[in-house]
N, C-alpha and C positions, 0 to 999 in steps of 0.2 A: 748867382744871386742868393742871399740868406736872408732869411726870414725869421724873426726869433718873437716868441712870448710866452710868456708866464714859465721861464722854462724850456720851451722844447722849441729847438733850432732847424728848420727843416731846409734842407741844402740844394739849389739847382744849378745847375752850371752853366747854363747859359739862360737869359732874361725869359720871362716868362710873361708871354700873349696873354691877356687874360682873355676869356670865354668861356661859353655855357658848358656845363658839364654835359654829358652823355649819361644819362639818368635812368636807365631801366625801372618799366613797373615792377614796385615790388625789390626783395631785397636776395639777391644771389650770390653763389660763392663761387669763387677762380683760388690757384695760385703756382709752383715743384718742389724733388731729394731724396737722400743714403748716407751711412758710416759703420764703421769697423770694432769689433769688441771681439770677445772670447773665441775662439776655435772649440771645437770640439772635443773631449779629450778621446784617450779609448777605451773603451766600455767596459773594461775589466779594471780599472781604474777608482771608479766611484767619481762623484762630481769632486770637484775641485775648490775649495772657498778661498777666498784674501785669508792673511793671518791675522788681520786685524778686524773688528765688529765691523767692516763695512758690505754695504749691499748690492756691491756690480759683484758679479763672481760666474766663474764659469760652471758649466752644468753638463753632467758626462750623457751625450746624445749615441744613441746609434748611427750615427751618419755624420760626416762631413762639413761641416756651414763653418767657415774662418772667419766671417763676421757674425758672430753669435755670441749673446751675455744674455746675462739672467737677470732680471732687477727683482729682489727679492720682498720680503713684506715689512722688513725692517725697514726700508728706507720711504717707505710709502707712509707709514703709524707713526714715522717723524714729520711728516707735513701735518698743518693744521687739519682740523676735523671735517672731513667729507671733501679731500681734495680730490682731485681728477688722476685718477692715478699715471697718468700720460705728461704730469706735472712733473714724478719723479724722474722719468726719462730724462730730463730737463738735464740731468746732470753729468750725461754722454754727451763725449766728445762725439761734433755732426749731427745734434737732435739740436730744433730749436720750436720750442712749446709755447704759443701767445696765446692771450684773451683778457678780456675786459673785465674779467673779474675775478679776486683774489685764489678763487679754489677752483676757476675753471671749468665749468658745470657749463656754464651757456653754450650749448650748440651753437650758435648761430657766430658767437665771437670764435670758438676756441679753435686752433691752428695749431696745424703737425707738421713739421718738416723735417726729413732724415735726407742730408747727404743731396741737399739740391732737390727732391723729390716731396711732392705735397701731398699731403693725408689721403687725396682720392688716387694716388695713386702707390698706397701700400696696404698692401692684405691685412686684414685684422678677423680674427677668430675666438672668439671663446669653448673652452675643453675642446678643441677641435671642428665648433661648430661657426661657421660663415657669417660675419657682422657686414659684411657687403660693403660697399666705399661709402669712407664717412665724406659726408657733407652735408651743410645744411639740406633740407628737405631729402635724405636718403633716398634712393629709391630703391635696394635691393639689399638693405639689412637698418643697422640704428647703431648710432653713436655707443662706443662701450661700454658710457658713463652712463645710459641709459640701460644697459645690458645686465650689471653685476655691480653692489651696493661695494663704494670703494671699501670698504673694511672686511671685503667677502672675497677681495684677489688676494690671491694667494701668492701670486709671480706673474711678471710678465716676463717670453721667452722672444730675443728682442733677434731677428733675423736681420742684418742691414745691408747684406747682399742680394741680389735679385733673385736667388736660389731657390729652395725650398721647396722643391719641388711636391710634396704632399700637402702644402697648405692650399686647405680647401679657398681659393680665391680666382680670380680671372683679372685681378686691379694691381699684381703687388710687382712694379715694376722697380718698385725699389725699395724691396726685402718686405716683412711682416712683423707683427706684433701678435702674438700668442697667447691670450689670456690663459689665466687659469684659475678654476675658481677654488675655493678652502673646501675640503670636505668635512664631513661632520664630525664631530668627534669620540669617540670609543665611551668618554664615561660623560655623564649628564653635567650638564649645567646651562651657561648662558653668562650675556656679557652684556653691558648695556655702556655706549657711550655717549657721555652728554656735550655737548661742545656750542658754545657760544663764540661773540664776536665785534667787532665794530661793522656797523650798519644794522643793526640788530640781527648780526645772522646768531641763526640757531640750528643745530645740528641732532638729532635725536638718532641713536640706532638701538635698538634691541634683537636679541638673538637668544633665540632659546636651541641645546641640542640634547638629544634625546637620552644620546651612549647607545651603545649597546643593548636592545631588547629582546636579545636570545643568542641563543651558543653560537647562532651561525654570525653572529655581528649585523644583524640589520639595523641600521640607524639611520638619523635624518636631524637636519635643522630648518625652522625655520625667522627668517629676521623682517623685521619693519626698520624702513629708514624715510627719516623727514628730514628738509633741509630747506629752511628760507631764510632769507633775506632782501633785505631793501636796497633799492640803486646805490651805489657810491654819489652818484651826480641824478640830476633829477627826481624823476618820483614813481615810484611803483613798486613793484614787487618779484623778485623770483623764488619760485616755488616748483621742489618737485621731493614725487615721495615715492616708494617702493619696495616691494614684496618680491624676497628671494626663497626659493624654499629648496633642499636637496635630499635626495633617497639615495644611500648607499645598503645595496644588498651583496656581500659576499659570497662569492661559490667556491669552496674547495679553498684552497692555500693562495690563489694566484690568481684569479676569475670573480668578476663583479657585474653585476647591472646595476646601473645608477641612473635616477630622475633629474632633472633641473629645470624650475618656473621660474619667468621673471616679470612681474606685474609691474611699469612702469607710469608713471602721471604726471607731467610737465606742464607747465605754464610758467612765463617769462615773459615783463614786457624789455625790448630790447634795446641797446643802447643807438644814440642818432649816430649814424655815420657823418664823419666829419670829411672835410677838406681843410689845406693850407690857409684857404682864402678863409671860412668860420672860424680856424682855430685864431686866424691876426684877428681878425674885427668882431669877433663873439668870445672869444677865450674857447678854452680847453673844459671847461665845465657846460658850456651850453648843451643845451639837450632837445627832446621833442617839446612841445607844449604841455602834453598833459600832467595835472595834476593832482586828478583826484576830485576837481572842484569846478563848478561850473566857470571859474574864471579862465581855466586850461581851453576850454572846450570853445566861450568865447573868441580868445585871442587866434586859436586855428582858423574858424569861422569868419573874421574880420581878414585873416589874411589870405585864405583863400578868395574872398570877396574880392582882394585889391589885387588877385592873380588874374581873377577869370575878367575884371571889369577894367583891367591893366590902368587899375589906380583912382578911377572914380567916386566907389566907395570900399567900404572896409580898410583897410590900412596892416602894416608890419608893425611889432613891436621896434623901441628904439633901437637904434644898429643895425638894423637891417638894412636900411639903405644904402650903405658901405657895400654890402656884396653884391658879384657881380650876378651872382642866383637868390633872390631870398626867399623865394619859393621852395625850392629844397632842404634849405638849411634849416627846418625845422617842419615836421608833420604831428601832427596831432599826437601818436602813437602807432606805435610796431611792435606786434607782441609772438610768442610761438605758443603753443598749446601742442602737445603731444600727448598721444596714448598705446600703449605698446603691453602686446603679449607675446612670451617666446619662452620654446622649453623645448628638450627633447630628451629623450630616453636612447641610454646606450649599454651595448653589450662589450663587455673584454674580456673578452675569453681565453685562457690559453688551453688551445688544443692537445698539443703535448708541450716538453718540455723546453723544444726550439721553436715551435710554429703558433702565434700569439695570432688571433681575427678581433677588429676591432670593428661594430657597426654603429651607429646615430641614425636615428631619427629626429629632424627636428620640424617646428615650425614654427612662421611666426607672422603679426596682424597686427598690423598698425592705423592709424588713423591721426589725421595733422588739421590743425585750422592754423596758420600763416598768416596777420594780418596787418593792413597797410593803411591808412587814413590816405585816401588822393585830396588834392586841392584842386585837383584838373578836372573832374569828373564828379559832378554832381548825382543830389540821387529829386525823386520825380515828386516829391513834397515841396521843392524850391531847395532845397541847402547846399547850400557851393562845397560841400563835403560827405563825399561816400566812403564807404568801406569795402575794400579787394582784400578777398579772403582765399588764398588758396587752399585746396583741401586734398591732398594728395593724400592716396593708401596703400598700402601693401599687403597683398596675402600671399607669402612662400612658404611651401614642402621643400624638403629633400633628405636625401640618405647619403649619406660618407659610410666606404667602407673599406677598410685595411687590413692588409695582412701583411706578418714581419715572418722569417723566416732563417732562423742560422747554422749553419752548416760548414763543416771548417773552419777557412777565415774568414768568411763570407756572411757577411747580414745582409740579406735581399728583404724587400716590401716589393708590395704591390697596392692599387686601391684604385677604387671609382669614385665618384661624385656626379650627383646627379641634382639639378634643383627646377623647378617651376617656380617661374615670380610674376605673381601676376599687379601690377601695377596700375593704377588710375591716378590722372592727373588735371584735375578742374583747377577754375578760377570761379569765385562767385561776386558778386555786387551786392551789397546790403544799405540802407538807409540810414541815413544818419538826420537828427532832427533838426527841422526850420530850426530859425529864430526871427519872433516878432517883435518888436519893440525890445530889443535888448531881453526876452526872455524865449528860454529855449522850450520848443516847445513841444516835450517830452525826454528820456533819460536818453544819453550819448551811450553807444553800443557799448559793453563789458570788454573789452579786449583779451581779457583772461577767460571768458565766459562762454558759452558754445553759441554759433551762429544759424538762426535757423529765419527762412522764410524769405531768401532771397530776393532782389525783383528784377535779377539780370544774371546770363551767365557768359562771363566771359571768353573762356575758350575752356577744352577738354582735350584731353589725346587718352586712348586707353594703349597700354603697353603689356604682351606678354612674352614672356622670355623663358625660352629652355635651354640648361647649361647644364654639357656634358662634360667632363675631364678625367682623366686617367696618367696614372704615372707607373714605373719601374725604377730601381735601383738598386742598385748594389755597394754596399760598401767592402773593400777587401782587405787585411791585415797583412801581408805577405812575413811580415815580422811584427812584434809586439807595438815600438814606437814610429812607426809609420802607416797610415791610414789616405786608401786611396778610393774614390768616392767618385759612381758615373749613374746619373741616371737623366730620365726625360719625359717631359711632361706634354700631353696632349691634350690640345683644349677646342671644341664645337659649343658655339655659343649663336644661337638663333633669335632675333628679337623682331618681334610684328606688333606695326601701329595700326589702329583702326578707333573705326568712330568719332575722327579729328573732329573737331569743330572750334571755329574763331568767328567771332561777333564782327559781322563788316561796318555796324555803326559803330561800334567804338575805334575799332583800330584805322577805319579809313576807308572800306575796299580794297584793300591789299591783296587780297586772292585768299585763298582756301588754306589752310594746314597740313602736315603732311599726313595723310593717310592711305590703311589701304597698303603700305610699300614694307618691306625686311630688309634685313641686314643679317648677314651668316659671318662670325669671323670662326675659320679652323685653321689650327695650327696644331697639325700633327706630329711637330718636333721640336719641343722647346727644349737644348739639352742645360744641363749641369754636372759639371767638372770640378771635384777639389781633393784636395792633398792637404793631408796634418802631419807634420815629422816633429816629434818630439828629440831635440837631440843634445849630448850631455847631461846636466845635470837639471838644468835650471830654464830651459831655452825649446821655444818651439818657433815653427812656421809653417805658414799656409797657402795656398792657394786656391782662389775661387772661382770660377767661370762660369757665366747663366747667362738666358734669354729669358727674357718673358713677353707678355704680352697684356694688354689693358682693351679689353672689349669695350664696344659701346656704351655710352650713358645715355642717360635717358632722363628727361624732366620737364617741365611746363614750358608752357610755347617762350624764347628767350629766354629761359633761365638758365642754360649753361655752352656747353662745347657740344652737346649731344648734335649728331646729325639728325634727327629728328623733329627738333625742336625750334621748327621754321618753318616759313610756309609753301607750298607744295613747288611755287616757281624756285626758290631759294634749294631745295633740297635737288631738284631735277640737277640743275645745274653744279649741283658739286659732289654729285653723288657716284662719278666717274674717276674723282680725283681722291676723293676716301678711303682711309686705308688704316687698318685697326695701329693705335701706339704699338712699338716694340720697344723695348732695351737692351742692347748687348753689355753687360759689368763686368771688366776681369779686375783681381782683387788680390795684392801678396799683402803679408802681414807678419809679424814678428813680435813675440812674446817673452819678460822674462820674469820668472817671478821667484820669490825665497821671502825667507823672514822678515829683512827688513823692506823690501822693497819689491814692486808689480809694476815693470813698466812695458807700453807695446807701443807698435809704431804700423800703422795701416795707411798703403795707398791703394786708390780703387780707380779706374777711368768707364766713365759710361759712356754708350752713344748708343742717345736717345730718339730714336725714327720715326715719322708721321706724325709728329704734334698736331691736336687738333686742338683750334682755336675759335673764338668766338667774334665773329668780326663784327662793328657797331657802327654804324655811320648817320647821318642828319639829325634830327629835332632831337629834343635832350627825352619827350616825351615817346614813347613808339618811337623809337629808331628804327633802321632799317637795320635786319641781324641775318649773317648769314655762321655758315662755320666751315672752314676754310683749314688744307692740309698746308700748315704754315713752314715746314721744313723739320729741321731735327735740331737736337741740343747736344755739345760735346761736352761732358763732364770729366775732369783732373783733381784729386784731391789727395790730403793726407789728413791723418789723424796723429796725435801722438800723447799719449796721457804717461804719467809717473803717481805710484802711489806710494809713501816711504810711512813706516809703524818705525817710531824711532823708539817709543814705546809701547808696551802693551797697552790696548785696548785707545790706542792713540793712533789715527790716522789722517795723514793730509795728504790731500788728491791736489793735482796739475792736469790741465790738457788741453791742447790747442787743437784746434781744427781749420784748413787753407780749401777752399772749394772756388775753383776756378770751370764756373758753368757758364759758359757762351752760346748764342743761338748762330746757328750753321749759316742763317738765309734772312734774307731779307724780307719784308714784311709789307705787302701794298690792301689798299682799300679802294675806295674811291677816293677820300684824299690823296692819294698819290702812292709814294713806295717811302719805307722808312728804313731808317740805318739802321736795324738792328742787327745784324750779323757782326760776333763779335763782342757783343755786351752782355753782361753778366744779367742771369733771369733775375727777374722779379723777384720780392719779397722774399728772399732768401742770403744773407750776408754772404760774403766770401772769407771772412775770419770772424773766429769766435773764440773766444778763452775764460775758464771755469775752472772755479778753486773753491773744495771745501775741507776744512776742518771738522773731524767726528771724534770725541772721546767720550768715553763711558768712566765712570769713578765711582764704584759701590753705586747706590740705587739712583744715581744721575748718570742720564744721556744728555748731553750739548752737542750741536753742531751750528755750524756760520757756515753761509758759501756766499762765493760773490761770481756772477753771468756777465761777462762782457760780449755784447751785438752788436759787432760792426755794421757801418752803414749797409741799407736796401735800396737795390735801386725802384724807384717807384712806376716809372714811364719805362714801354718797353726799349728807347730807346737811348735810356740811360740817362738825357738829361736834367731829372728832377731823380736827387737820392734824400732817403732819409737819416739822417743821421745816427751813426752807431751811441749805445749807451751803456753804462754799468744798472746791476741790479743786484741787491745781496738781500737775503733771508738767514734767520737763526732762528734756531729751538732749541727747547728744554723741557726735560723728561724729568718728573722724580716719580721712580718707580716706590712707591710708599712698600709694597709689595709682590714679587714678582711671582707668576707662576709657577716658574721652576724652583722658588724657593722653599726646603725643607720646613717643618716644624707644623704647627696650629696656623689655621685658618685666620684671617683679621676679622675678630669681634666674631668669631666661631662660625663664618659663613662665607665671606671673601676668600677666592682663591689669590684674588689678584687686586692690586688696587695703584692706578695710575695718573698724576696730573701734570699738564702739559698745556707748555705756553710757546705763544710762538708769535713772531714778529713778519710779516712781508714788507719787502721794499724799504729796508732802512732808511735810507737815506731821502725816502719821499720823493724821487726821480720821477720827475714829468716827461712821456715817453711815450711815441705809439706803439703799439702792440701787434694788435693785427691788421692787417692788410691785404687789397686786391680783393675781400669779401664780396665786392660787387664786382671785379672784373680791375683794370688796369689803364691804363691813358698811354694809349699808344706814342704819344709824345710828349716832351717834356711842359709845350704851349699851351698843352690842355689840362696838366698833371694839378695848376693851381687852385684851380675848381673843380674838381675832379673830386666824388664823396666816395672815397675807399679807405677808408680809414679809422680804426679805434683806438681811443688811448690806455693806456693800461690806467692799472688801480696805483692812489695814492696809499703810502704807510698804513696798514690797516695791522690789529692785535687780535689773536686767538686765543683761547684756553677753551680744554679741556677737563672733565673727568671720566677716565674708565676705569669701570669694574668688572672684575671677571667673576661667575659665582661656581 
């Protein structure tokens, strides 16, 4: 069956049941992946760059990783102003980056996928310091874009094999991303970029740095960044802003302690999850209700009315009675509020002239309001409309600490990690006002605003976690172009619930939450295995071989896979059958690269063991949730990109990627057993193909690329896919004046002076984006009304100007 409008064709292949969706309170994230780039070169080498201005390039490591590249900061200062720097990745072959809005800022839409593996399960780090698994409502770090103001990364260092064995993580089952942040600079000045947009977005960044304030080089910067704008569709506002500041103190020739703060402030109201069924009979632009105006606040009100009194009074706006939920298909508003502190201070020392100790300190405190307009749950003034507000927090320490060591051929490390996280996770209930005679009778809650004075608490779980890990290895040169590479990673990871509590009026009597109960996963041997042979002239290969492992998650009662997050009958019963994720990834690769031309060819197989999953069954309202060890995933892939500089400072990239990820096992609930074994995961295509043109010509940069996503399948078992689509973006740089340019200052002040325009989504392609954000429809019968779903941004234009001083 196809289903087509305004645009976007959504494809199932066998007829589709209609029926109520499976509705969770509240709004959560699900979805898998991996891919191949740079090897590592040898360390006496120096890094490695393309011959051409382009920004994948490999980077000379002390150690082994065949799937490793660098995405540089050129390729990032070409996207419009305040993108999601996880946007550039976008242009690896086996990366596929969605969200609902043009620069990718929203947590709550924005979606990572390497190589068949999803966001929560790849390591992410800044300067070496632990961001924990992204997902909405984090519970053991923060989004990166919340970490570090995008014009403040410096590189990210892109692991796409399961290896890696020093990355401070416990999640990266399939590979890491390595932030890095710019350090300050030797002589003073500062840079300010202004950047505008369509939806009124507006970008603001300032950065002031110090230089140099004595012989020894102690220096610092620090930046303010703003960044809002207005929904594409409906009405509201996203807004967040942010304070970076960094202390570098040098010791000696070769030895530093450096600071890093990062003051974070979010709010966002968020876009309506859609289904098949909203997008035919509401279109692709329908949204929540609110508008800013007592008449938003109204029509939720009228329609909750005609939910709770199943049509007596209140009523749906028109089109609503087309779907087969109209209850869902529109909520007042859903907004995130976030507030975040994180910093730490580190030592790099080199001891002598072979033996380098690296320490961190860091820590960090978060605080979230999550909020949901219910139509289902009233508040105790009479209004068929409350407010569920989750408020989850975070306070984690810990210390990372390294030591490298080289000796003949041999570069050995060593390192600890240690972290405390201490985690709390409520739900609250708030008021929302009568209305009497058509007027409301006081102001409808701020959604962007802080929520205080409860009259109901829904559930709570407190969570605290101690996470131990240590690794060795050694890398060995036995001759110059050959490079053999063995270590392994051991990982104690302890997590205790206590304090559960769930509200038995609201949810039913269902029984208790888990509490009171742990979970220990250790793995004392996680090894990795790789080999770099440079051979001839022009020609290298690799191999890579790892294990990892993905500890527990943890989050509000139903909001994820976590075994915890259920209630205490639910967790007894599956708490025998639980078994921490692993992945096994072997990985060869082949590189070649010269003047005119860089081409590689990367195949990797994973098998991926103990999936846990989140299982949903009866009313669309409180279903019944357990979480269930659903079998394993086989993954098959290849990569292959070509980059040819036919002339200077002229380059055009190719590369495909074929990921053939099937689940092992079959899949039962209490509807029955379903055919998934054999079908390709969720929200993750099986081909994708990506082309861009970059040239530079005196003080102009251009570039075009065009993103082809093959179909997703949407239902685990494959009957409902979404249809693959094209997507292409271009930019333009006119460097008025460029830093490294000789001569006088512009207007005897400027070092630098740069303006820059940029176009998303040429061709105005109506298109879902992300997917699975609330979880996945175990069949295709249910996939129709099923609200997991966001569509990307229509044709939106940016400009820019920056100044460097």
């Amino acid at each position: 069956m196809t289903t087509v409008l305004s645009g976007l064709s959504l494809h199932q292949s066998r007829a589709a049941t209609v029926g109520r969706a499976v509705k969770p309170v509240g709004k959560v994230v699900a979805g898998h992946t991996m891919h191949a780039a740079q090897p590592a070169r040898p360390r006496d080498t120096g890094p490695v760059r393309s011959h051409a201005n382009e920004s994948l390039a490999v980077s000379a490591h002390r150690t082994v990783r065949g799937a490793h590249m660098l995405v540089s900061k050129k390729i990032m200062e070409a996207a419009p102003p305040g993108t999601n720097p996880m946007a550039a990745l976008n242009t690896m072959a086996g990366v596929n980056f969605q969200s609902a809005d043009a620069q990718g800022v929203s947590t709550y839409s924005s979606q990572f996928f390497m190589h068949g593996f999803q966001q929560q399960e790849i390591g992410m780090t800044l300067d070496g310091m632990p961001l924990g698994e992204m997902s909405y409502r984090n519970y053991n770090g923060l989004n990166p874009v919340l970490a570090v103001s995008s014009e403040n990364v410096q590189g990210i260092d892109v692991s796409q094999s399961a290896g890696a064995e020093s990355v401070a993580a416990t999640n990266n089952l399939g590979g890491s991303l390595a932030y890095t942040s710019s350090d300050p600079k030797h002589k003073l000045g500062g840079s300010i970029n202004q950047g505008f947009g369509s939806f009124d977005t507006f970008h603001t960044y300032a950065r002031v740095d110090s230089g140099d304030l004595n012989k020894t080089g102690t220096r610092f910067y620090a930046s303010y960044m703003r960044n809002d704008q207005q929904r594409w569709k409906g009405y509201g506002e996203q807004f967040y802003q942010q304070v970076n500041a960094k202390l570098v103190q040098p010791i000696g020739q070769s030895s530093s302690v450096s600071a890093y703060f990062d003051w974070s402030d979010l709010h966002e109201l968020e876009y309506q999850d859609m289904s098949p069924d909203i997008i035919d009979h509401l279109g692709p632009n329908s949204d929540d209700f609110y508008n800013g105006r007592a008449s938003g606040y109204l029509t939720a009100y009228n329609a909750a009315l005609a939910t709770q009194t199943k049509g007596k009074s209140g009523g749906y706006p028109a089109g609503y009675n087309k779907l087969s939920d109209p209850t869902d298909a529109s909520y007042y508003e859903g907004a995130t509020n976030e507030n975040d502190i994180i910093g730490y201070l580190k030592a790099d020392l080199a001891l002598t002239n072979s033996v380098r100790w690296t320490t961190t300190a860091y820590g960090h405190g978060e605080s979230q309001q999550t909020t949901f307009t219910t139509p289902y749950v009233g508040s105790p003034n009479g209004s068929p409309l409350s407010e569920l507000v989750k408020q989850p927090s975070i306070r984690r320490f810990g210390v990372i600490s390294q030591v490298t060591y080289d000796v003949a051929h041999n570069h050995i490390g060593g390192g600890v990690w240690y972290e405390n996280n201490d985690y709390q996770s409520p739900m609250y209930q708030y008021a929302e006002p009568n209305v009497v005679n058509g007027v409301i009778q006081g102001s409808p809650l701020n959604p962007l605003g802080h929520f205080k004075n409860p009259f109901a608490e829904i559930f709570n779980q407190n969570y605290n976690t101690n996470t131990f890990t240590a690794f060795v290895q050694d890398t060995y040169r036995p001759i110059r172009n050959l490079a053999l590479h063995f270590g392994f990673k051991s990982v104690l990871n302890t997590t205790r619930v206590g304090d559960g509590y769930l509200n038995q009026s609201y949810y039913g009597n269902i029984g208790n939450i888990t509490s009171g109960e742990s979970q220990t996963v250790a793995k004392p041997f996680l090894p990795h295995i790789g080999v770099d042979w440079t051979f001839l002239k022009h020609h290298e290969l690799f191999i890579d071989i790892s294990e990892n492992v993905h500890t527990y998650a943890q989050s509000g009662f139903k909001l994820s896979n976590s075994p915890f997050a259920v209630t205490q009958d639910a967790y007894n019963n599956s708490r025998n059958s639980i078994r921490p994720e692993t992945a096994w990834t072997y990985a060869i690769g082949y590189r070649y690269h010269d003047k005119l031309l860089n081409a590689s060819v990367y195949a990797y197989r994973t098998n991926f063991n103990n999936r846990l999953q989140q299982i949903s069954s009866g009313p669309a309202v409180n279903p019944v949730s357990s979480v269930s060890n659903v079998g394993g995933v086989t993954m098959n892939g290849v990569d292959a990109a070509l980059t040819i500089t036919p002339l200077r400072n002229l380059a055009i990239t190719n590369s495909i990627s074929y990921n053939h990820a099937v689940y092992d096992n079959n899949m039962t609930d209490s509807d029955g057993t379903h055919l998934t074994r054999g079908q390709q995961v969720v929200n993750y295509p099986r081909f994708m193909y990506k082309a861009r043109l970059a040239y530079d010509w005196r003080a102009l940069s251009f570039y075009i690329d065009g993103n082809y996503v093959g179909q997703r399948n949407y239902s685990y078992d494959g009957d409902y896919r979404v249809p693959g689509y094209w997507l292409s973006n271009l930019g333009l740089q006119w460097h008025v004046k460029k830093t490294t340019d000789t001569g006088p200052r512009l207007g005897g002040f400027l070092r630098g002076l740069t303006l820059s325009f940029n176009l998303t989504n040429l061709t105005n392609t109506r298109y879902i984006a992300t997917m699975g954000e609330n979880g996945n429809p175990m069949t295709g019968s249910s996939a129709y009304t099923d609200q997991s779903m966001l569509i990307g941004t229509p044709r939106m234009a940016f400009g820019a100007i920056k100044a460097d001083f």
